[in-house]
Backbone as ProteinMPNN parsed JSONL, in Angstrom:
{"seq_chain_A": "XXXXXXXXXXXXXXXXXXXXXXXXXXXXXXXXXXXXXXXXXXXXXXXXXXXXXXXXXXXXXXXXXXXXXXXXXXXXXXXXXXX", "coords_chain_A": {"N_chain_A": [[32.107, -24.015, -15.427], [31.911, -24.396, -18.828], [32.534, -26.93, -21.262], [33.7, -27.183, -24.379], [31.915, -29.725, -27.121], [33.177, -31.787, -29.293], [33.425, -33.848, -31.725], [34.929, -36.619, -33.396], [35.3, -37.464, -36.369], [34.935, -40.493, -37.311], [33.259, -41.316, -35.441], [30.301, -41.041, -36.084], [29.961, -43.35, -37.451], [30.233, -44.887, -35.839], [28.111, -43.846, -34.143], [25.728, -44.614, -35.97], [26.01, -47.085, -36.352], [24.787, -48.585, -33.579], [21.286, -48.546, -32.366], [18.695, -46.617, -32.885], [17.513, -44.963, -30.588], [19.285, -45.686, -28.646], [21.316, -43.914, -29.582], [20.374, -41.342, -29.636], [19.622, -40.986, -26.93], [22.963, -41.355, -25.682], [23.813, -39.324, -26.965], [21.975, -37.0, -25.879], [23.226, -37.535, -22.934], [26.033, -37.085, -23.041], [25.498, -34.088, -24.273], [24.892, -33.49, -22.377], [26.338, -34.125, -19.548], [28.949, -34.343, -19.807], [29.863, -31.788, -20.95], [29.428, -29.938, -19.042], [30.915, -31.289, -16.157], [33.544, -32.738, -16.857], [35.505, -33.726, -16.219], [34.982, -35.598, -14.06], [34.69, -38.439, -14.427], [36.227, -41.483, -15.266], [39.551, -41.872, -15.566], [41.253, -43.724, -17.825], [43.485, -46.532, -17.918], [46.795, -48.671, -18.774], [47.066, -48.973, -22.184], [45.39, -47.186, -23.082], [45.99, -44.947, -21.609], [45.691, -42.064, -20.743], [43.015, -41.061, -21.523], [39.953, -40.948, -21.595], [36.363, -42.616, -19.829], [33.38, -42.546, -20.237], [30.012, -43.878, -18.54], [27.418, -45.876, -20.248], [24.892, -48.126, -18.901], [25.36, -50.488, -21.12], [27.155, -49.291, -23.111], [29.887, -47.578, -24.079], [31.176, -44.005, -23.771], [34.453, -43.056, -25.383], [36.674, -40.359, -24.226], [38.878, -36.969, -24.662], [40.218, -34.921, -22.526], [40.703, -31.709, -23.653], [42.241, -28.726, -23.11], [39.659, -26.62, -23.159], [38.236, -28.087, -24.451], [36.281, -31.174, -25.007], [36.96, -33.667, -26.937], [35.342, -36.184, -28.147], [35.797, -39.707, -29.165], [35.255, -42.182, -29.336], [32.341, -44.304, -30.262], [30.461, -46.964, -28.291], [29.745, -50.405, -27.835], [30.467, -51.761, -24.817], [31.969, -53.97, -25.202], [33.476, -54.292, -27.507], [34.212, -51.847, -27.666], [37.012, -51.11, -27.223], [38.861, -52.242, -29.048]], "CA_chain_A": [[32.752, -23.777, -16.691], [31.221, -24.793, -19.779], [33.509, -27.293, -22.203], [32.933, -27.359, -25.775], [32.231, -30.851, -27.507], [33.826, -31.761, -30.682], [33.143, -35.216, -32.438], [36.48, -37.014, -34.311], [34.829, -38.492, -37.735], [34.37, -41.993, -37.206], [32.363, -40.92, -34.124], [29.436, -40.765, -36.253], [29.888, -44.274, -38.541], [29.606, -45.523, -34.828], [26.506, -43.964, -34.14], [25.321, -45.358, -37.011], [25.68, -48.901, -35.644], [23.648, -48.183, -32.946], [20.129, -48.21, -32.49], [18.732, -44.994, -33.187], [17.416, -44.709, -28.924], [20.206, -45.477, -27.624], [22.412, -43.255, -30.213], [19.869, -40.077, -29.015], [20.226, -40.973, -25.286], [23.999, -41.072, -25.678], [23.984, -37.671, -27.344], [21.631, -36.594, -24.819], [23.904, -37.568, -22.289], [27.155, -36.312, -23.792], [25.791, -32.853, -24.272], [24.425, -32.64, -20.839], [27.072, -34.184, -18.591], [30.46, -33.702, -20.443], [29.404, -29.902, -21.137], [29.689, -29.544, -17.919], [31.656, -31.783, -15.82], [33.962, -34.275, -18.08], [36.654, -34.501, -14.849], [33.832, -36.512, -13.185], [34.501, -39.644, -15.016], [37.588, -41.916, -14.552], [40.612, -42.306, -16.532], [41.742, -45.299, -18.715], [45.013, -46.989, -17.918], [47.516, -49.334, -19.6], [47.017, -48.446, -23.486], [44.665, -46.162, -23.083], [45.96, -43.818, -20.246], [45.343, -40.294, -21.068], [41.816, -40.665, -22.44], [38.435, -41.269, -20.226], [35.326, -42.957, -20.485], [31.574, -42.321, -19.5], [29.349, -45.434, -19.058], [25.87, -45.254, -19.741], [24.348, -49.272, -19.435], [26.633, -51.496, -21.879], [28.133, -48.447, -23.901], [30.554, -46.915, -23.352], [32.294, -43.35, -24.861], [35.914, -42.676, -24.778], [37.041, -38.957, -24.842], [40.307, -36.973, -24.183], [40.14, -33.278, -22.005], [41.623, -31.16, -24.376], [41.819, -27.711, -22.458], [38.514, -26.374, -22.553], [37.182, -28.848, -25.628], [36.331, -32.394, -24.659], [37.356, -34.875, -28.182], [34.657, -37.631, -28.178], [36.912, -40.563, -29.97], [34.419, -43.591, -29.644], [31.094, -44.913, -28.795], [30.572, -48.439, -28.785], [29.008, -51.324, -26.589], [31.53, -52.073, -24.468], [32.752, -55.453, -25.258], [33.853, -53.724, -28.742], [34.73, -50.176, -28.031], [38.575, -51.041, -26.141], [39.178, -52.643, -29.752]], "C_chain_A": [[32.206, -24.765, -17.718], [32.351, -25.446, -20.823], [32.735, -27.436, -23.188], [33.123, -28.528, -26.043], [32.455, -30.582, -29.027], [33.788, -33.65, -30.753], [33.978, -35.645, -33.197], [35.184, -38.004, -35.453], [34.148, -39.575, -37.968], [32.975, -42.371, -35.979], [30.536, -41.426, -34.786], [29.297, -42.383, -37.367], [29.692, -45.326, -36.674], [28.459, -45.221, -33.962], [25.473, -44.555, -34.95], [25.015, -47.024, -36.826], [24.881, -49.116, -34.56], [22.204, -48.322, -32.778], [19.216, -46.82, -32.316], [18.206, -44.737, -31.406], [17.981, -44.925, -28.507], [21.167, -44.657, -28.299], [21.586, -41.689, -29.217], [20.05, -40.09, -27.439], [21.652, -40.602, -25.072], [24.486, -40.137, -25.918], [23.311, -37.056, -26.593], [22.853, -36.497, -23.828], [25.403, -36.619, -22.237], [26.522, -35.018, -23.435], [25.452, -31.848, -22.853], [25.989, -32.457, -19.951], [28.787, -33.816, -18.601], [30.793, -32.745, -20.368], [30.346, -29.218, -19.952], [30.609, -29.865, -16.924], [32.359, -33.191, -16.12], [35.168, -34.821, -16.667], [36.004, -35.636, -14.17], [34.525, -37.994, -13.234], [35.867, -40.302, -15.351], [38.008, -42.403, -16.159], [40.965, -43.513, -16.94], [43.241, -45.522, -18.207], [45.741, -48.061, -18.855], [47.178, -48.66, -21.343], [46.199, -47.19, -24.036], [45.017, -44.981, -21.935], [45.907, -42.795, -21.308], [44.009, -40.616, -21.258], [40.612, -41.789, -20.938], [37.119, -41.935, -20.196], [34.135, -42.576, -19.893], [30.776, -43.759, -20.188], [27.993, -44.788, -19.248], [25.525, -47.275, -20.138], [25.727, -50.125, -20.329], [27.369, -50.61, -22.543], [28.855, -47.485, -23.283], [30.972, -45.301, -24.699], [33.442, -42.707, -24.186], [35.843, -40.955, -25.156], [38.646, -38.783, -23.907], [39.752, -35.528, -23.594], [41.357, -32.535, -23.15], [41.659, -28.983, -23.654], [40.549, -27.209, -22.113], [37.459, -26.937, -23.776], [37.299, -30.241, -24.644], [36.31, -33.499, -26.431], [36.328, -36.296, -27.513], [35.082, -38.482, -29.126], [35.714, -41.649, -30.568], [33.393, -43.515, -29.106], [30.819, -45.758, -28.966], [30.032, -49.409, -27.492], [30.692, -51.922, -25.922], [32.404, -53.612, -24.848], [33.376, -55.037, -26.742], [35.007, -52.638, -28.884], [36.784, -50.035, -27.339], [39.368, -51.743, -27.588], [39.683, -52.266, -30.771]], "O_chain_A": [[32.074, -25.943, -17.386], [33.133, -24.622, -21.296], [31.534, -27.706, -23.183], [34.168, -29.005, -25.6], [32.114, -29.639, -29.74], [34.113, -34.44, -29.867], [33.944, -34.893, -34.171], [34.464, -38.961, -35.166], [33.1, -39.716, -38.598], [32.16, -43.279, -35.816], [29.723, -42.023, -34.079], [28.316, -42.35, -38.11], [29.012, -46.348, -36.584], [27.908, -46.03, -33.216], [24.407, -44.946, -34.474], [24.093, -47.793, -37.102], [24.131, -50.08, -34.715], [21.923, -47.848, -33.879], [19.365, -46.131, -31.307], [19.046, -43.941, -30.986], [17.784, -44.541, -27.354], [22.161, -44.551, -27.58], [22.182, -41.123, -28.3], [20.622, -39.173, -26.848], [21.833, -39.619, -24.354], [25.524, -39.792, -25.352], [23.988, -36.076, -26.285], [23.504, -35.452, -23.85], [25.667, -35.678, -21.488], [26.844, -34.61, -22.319], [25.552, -30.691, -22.445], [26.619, -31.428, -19.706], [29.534, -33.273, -17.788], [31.866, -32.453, -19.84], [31.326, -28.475, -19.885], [31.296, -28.904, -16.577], [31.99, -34.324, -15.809], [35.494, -35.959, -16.328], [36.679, -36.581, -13.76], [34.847, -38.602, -12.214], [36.706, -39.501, -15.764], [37.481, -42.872, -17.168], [40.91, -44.411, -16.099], [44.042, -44.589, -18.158], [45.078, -48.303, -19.863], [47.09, -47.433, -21.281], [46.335, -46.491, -25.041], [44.142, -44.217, -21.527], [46.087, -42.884, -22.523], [43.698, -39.598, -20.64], [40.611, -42.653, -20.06], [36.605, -41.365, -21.158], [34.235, -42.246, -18.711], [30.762, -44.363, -21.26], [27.516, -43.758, -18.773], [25.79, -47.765, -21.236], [26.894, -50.194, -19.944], [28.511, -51.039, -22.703], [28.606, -46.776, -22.308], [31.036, -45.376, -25.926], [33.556, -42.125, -23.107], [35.19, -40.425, -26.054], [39.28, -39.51, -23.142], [38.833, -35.004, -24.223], [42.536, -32.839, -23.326], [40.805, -28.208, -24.084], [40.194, -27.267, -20.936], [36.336, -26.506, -24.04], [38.143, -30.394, -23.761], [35.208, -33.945, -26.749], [36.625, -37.113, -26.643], [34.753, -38.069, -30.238], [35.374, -41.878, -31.728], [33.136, -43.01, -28.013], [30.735, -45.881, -30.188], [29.981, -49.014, -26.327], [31.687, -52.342, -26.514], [33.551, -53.91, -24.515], [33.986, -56.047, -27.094], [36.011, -52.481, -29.578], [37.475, -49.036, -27.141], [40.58, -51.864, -27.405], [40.048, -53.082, -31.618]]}, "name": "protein", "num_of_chains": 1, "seq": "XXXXXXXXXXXXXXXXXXXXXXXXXXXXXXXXXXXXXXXXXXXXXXXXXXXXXXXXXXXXXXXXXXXXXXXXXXXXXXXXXXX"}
C-alpha cells in the first residue's frame, strides 16, 4: 500500500538550513521509504508520543501516520530537531 506524503510549511524553511546534499538525500529517502513502509520506523515517547521518526546519519525527520497520508513535521540534525 502506497501512502501519500504531505509536507507541513515550516518543513521547507528547514530544508533550507540544510546543505543542499543532504536536503536531496533526505527527500530521496522520504519519498522512497515512507511511500511505502512509514510503520517500519519507531515511535516517539514522553512529549512526543504519537509521532515517529526516521534516522538517516545525524538527521533526523519526525512525521505522524495520518490514515493513508504520512505529515512530515520536521527535519533537523538531531541535537536540534526534539526542540
Amino acid at each position: 500500500m502506497a501512502y501519500n506524503i504531505q509536507y507541513k510549511r515550516s518543513v521547507a524553511k528547514d530544508l533550507a538550513r540544510l546543505d543542499k546534499a543532504a536536503a536531496r538525500q533526505l527527500l530521496a529517502k522520504i519519498e522512497k521509504e515512507l511511500a511505502t513502509r512509514p510503520g517500519r520506523f519507531p515511535a516517539l515517547v514522553g512529549p512526543f508520543a504519537g509521532l515517529r521518526k526516521m534516522r538517516m546519519g545525524d538527521y533526523r525527520v519526525i512525521f505522524t501516520l495520518l490514515d493513508k497520508e504520512v505529515l512530515v513535521l520536521r527535519i533537523g540534525n538531531r541535537r536540534d530537531v526534539y526542540k
